[in-house]
mmCIF file of the N, C-alpha and C atoms, coordinates in Angstrom:
data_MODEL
# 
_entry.id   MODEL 
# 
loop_
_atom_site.group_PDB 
_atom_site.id 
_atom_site.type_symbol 
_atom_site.label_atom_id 
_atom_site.label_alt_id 
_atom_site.label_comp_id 
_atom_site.label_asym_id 
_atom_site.label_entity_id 
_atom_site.label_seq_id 
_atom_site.pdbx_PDB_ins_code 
_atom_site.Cartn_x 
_atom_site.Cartn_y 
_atom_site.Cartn_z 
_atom_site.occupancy 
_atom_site.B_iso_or_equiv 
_atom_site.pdbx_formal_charge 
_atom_site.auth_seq_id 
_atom_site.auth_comp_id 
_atom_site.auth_asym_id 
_atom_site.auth_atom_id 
_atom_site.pdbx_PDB_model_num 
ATOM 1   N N  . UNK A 1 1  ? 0.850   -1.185 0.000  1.00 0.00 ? 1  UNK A N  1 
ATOM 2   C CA . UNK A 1 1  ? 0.000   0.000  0.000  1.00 0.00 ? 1  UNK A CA 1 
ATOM 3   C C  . UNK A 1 1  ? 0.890   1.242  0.000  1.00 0.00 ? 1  UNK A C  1 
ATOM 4   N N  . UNK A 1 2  ? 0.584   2.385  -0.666 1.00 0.00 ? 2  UNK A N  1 
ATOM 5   C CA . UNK A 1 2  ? 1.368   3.104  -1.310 1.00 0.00 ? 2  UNK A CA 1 
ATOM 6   C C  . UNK A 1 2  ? 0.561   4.555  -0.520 1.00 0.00 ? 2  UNK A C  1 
ATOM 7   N N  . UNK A 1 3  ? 0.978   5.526  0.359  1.00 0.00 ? 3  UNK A N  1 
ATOM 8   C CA . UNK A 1 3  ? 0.322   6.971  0.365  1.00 0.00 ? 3  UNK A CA 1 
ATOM 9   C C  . UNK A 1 3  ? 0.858   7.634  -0.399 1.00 0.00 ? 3  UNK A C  1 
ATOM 10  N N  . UNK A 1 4  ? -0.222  8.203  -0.401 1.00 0.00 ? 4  UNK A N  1 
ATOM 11  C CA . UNK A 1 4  ? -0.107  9.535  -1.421 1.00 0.00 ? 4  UNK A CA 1 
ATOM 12  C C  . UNK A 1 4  ? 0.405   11.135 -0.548 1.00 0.00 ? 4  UNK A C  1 
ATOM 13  N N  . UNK A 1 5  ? 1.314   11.916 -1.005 1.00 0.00 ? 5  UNK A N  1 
ATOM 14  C CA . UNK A 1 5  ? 1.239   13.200 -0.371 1.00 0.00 ? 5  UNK A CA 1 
ATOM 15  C C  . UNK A 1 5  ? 0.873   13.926 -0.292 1.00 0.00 ? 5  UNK A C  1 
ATOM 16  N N  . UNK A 1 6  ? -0.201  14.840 0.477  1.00 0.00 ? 6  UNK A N  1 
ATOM 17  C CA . UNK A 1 6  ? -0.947  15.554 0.786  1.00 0.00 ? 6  UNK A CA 1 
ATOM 18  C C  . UNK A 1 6  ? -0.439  16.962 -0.158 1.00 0.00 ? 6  UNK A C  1 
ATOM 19  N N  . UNK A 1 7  ? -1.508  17.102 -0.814 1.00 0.00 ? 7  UNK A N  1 
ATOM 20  C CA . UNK A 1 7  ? -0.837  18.595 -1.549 1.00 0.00 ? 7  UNK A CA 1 
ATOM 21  C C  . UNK A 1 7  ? -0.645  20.096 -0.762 1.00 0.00 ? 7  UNK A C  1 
ATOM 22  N N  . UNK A 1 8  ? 0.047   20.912 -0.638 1.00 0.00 ? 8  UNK A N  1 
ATOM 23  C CA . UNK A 1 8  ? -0.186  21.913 0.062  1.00 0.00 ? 8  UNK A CA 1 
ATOM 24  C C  . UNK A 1 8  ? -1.399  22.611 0.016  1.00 0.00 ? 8  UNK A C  1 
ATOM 25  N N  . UNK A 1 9  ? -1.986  22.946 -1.250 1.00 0.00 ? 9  UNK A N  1 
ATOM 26  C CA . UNK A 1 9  ? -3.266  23.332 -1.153 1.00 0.00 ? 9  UNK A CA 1 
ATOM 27  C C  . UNK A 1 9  ? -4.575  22.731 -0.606 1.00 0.00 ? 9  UNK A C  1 
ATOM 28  N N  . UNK A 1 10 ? -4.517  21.312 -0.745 1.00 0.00 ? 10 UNK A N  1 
ATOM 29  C CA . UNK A 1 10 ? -5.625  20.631 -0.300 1.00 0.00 ? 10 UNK A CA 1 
ATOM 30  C C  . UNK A 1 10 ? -5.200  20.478 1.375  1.00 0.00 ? 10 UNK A C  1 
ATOM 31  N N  . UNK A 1 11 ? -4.116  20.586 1.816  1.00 0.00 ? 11 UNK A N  1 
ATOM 32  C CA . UNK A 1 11 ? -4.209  20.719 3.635  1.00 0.00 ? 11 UNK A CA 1 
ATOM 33  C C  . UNK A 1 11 ? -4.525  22.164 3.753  1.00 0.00 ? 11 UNK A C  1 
ATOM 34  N N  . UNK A 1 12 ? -5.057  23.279 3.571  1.00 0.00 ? 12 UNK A N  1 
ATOM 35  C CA . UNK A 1 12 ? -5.110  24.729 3.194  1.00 0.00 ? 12 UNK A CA 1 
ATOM 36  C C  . UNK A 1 12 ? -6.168  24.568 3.604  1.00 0.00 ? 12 UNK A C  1 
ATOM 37  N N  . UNK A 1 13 ? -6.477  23.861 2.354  1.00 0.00 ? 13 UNK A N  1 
ATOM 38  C CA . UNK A 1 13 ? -8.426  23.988 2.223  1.00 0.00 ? 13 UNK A CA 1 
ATOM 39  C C  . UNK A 1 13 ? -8.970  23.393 3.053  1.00 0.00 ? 13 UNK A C  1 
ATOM 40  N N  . UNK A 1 14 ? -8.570  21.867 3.573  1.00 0.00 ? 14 UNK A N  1 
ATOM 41  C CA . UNK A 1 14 ? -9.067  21.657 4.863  1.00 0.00 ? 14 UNK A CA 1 
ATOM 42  C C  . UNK A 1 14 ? -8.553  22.148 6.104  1.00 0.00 ? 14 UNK A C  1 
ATOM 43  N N  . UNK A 1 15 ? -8.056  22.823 6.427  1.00 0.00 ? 15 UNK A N  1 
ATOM 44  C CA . UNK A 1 15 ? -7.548  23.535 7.374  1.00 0.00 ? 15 UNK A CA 1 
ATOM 45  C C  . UNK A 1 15 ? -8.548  24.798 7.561  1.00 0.00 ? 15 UNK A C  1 
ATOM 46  N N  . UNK A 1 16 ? -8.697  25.317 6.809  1.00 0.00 ? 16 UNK A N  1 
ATOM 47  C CA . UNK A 1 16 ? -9.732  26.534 6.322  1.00 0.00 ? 16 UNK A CA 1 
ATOM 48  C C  . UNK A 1 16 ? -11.098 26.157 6.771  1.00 0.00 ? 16 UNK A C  1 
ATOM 49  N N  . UNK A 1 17 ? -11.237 24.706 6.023  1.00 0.00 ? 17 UNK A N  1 
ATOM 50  C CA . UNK A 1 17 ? -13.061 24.375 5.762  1.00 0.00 ? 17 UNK A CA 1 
ATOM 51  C C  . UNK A 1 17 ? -13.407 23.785 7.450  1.00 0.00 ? 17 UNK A C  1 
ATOM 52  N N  . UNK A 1 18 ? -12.273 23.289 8.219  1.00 0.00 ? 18 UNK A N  1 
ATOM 53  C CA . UNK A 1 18 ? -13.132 22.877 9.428  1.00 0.00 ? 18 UNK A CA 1 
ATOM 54  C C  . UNK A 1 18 ? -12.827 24.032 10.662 1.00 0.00 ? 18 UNK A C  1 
ATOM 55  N N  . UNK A 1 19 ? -11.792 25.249 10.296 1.00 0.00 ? 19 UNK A N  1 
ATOM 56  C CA . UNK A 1 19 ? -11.933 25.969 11.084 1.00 0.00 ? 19 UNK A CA 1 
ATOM 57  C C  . UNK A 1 19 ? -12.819 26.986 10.682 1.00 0.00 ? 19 UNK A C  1 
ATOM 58  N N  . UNK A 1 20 ? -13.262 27.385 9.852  1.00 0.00 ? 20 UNK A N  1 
ATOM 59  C CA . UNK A 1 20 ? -14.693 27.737 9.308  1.00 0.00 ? 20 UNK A CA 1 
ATOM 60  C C  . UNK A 1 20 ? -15.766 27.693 10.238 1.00 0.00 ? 20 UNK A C  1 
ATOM 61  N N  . UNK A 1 21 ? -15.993 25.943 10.354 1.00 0.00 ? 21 UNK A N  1 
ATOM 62  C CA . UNK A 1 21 ? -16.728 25.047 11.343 1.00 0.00 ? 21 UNK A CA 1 
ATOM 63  C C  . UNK A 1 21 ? -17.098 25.877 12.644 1.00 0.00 ? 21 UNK A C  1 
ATOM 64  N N  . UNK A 1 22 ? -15.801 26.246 13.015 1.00 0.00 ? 22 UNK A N  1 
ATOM 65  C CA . UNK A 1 22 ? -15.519 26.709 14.515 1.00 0.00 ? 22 UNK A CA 1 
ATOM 66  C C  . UNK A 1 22 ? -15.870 28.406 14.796 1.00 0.00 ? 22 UNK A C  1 
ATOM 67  N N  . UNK A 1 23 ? -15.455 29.295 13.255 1.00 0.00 ? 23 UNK A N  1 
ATOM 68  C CA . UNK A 1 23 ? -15.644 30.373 13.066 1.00 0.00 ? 23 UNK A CA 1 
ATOM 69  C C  . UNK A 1 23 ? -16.960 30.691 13.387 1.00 0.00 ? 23 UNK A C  1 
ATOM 70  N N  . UNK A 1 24 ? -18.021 30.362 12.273 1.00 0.00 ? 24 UNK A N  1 
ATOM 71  C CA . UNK A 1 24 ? -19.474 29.896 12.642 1.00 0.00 ? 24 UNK A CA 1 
ATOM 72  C C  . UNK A 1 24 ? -19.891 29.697 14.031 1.00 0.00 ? 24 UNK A C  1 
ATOM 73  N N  . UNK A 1 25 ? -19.717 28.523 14.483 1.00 0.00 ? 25 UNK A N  1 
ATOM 74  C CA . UNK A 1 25 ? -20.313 28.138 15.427 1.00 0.00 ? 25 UNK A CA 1 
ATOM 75  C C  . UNK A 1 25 ? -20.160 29.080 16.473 1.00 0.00 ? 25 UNK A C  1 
ATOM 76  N N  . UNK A 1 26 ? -18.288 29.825 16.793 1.00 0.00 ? 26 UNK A N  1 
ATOM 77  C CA . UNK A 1 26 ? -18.204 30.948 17.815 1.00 0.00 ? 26 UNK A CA 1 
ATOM 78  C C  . UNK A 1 26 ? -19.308 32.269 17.452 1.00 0.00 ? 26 UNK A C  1 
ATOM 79  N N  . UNK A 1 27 ? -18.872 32.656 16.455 1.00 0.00 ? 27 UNK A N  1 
ATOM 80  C CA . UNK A 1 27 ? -20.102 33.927 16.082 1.00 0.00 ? 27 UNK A CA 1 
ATOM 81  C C  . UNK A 1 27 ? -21.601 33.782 16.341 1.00 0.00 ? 27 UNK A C  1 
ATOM 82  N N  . UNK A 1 28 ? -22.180 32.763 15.922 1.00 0.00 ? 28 UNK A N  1 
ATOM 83  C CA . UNK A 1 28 ? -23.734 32.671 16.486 1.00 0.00 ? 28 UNK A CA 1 
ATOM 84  C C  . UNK A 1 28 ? -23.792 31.986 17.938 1.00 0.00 ? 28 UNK A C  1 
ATOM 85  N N  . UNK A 1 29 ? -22.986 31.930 18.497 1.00 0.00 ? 29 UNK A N  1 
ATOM 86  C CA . UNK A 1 29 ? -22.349 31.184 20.281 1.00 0.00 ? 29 UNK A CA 1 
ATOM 87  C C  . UNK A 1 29 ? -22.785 32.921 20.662 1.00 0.00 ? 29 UNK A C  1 
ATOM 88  N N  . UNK A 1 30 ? -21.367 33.562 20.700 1.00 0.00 ? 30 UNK A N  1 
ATOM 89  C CA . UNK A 1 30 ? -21.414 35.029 20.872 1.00 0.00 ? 30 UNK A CA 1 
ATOM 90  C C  . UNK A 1 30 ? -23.165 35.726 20.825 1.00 0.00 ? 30 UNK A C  1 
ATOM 91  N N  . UNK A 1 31 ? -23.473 35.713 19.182 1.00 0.00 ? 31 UNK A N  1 
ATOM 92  C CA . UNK A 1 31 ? -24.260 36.873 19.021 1.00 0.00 ? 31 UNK A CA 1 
ATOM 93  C C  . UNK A 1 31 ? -25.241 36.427 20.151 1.00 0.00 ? 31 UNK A C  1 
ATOM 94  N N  . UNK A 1 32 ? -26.020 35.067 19.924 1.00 0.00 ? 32 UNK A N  1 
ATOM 95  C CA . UNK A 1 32 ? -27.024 34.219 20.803 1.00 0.00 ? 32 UNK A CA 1 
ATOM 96  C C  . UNK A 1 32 ? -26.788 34.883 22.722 1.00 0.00 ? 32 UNK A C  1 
ATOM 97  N N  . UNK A 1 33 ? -25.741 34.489 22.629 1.00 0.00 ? 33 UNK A N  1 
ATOM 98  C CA . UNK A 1 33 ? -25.648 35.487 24.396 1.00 0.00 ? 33 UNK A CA 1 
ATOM 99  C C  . UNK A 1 33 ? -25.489 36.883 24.654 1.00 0.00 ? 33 UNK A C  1 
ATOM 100 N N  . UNK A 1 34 ? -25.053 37.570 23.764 1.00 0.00 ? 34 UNK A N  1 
ATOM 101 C CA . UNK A 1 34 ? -24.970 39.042 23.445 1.00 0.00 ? 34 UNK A CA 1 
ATOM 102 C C  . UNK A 1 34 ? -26.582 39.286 23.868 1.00 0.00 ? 34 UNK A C  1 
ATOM 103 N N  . UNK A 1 35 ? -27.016 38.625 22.959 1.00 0.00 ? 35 UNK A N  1 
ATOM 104 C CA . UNK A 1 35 ? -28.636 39.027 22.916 1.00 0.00 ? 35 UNK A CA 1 
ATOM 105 C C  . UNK A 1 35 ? -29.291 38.485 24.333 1.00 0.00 ? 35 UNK A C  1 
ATOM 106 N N  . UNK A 1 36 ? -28.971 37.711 24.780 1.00 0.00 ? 36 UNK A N  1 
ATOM 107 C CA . UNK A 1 36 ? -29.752 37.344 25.632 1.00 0.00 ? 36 UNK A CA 1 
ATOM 108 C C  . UNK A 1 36 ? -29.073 38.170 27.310 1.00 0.00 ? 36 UNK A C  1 
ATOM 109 N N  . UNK A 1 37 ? -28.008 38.283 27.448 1.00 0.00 ? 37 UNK A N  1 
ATOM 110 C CA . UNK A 1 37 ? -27.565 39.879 27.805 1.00 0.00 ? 37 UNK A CA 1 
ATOM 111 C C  . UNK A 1 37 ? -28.084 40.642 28.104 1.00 0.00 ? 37 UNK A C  1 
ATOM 112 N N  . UNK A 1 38 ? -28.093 41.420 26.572 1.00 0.00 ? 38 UNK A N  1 
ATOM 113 C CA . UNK A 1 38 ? -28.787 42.850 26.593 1.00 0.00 ? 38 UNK A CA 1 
ATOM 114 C C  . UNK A 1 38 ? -30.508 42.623 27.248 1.00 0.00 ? 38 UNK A C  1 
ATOM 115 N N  . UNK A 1 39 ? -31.101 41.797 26.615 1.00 0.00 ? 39 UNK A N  1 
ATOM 116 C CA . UNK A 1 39 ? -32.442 41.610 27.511 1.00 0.00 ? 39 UNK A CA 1 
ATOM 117 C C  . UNK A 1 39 ? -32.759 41.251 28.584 1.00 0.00 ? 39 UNK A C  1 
ATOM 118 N N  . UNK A 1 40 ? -31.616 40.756 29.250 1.00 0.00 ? 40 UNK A N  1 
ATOM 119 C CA . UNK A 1 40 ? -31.893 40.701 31.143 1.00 0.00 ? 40 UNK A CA 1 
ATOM 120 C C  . UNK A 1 40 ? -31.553 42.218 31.346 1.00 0.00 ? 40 UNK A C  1 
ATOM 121 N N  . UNK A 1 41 ? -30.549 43.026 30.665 1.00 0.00 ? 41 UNK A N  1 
ATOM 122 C CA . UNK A 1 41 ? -30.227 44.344 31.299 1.00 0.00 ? 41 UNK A CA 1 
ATOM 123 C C  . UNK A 1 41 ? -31.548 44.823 31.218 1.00 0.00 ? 41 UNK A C  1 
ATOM 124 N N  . UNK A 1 42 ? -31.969 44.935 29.830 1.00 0.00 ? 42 UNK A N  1 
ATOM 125 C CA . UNK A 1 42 ? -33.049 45.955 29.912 1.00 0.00 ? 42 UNK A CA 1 
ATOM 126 C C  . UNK A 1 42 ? -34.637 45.032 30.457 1.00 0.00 ? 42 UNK A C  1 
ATOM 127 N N  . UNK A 1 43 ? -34.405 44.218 31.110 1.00 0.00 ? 43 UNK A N  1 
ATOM 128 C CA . UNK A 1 43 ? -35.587 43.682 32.007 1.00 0.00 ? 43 UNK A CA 1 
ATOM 129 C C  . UNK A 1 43 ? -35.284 44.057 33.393 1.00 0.00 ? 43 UNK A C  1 
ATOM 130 N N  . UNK A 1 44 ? -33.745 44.192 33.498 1.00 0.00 ? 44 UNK A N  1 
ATOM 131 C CA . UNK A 1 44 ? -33.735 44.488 35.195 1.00 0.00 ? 44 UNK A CA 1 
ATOM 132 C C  . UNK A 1 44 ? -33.771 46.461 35.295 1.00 0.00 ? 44 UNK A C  1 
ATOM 133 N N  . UNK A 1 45 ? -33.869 47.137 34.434 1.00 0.00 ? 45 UNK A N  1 
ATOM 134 C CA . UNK A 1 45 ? -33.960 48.322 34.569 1.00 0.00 ? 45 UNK A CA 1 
ATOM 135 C C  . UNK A 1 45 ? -35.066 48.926 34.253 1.00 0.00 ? 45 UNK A C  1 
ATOM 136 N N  . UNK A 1 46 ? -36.451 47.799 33.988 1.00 0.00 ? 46 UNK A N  1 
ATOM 137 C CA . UNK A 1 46 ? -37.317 48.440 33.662 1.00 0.00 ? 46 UNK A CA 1 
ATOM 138 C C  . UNK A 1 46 ? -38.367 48.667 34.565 1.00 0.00 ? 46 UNK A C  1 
# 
């Protein structure tokens, strides 16, 4: 059985495509509690 060597571009692209994954998931993580945040503030000051 023989491997093959990983091309530089194709470890790039997956390197890219599953930290992507993570990019995503932190940003709507964030915005989702941002928001939910701001609406206890403005429930406890009202």
């Amino acid at each position: 059985m023989k491997g093959s060597s990983a091309n530089a571009l194709e470890v790039l692209v997956t390197y890219f495509g599953i930290m992507s994954v993570f990019v995503m998931g932190t940003y709507y993580f964030e915005k989702m509690w941002n928001r939910r945040k701001r609406a206890s503030k403005v429930k406890a000051n009202a």
